[in-house]
C-alpha positions as CSV (number, residue, x, y, z in Angstrom):
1,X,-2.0,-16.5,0.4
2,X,0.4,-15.2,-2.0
3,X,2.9,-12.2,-2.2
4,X,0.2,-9.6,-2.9
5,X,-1.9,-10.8,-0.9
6,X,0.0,-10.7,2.0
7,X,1.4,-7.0,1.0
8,X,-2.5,-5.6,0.7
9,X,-3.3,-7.1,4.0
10,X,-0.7,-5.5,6.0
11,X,-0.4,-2.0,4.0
12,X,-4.8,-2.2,5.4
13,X,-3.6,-3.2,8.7
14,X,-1.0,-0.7,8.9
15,X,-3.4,2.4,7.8
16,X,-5.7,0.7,10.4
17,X,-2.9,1.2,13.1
18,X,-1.8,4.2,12.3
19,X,-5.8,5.5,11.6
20,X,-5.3,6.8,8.2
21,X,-7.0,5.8,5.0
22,X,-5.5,4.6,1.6
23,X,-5.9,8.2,0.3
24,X,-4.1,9.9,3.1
25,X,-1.3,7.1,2.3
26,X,-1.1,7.3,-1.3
27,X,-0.8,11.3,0.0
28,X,2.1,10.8,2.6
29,X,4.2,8.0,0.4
30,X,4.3,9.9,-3.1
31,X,2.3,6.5,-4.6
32,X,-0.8,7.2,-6.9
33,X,-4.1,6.3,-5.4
34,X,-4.8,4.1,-8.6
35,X,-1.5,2.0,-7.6
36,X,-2.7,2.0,-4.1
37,X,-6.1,0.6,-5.4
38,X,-4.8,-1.9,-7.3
39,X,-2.9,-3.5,-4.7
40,X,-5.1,-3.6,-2.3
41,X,-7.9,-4.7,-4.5
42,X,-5.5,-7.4,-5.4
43,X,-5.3,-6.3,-8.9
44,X,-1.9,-5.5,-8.9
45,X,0.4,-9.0,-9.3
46,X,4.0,-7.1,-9.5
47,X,4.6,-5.2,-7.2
48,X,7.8,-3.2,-7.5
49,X,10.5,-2.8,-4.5
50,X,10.1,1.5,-5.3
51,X,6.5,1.2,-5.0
52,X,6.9,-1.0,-1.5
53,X,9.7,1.2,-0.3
54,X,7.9,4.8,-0.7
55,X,4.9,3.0,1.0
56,X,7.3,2.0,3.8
57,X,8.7,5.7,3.8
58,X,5.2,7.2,3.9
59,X,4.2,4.7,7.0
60,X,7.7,5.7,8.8
């Protein structure tokens, strides 16, 4: 498992916990739902420290 992979298993596990979907995240966080996607659809190899950290923010 790489990096991204890890990241788009726990941002799914965390909207589990917290019972919320991606859409509400991408809502709370400020992050476009096509960002959001392409994480978690492992599309998205990069992924930037602003992106991670107004995730974070938007999962308190």
């Amino acid at each position: 498992m790489n990096i991204s992979q890890a990241v788009a298993r726990r941002i799914l596990e965390l909207c589990d916990e917290k019972n919320i979907t991606v859409n509400k995240l991408c809502t709370m966080s400020g992050v476009t739902q096509s960002t959001v996607n392409d994480i978690v659809n492992g599309k998205a190899k990069n992924i930037g420290v602003v992106t991670i950290k107004k995730l974070c923010d938007g999962l308190e």
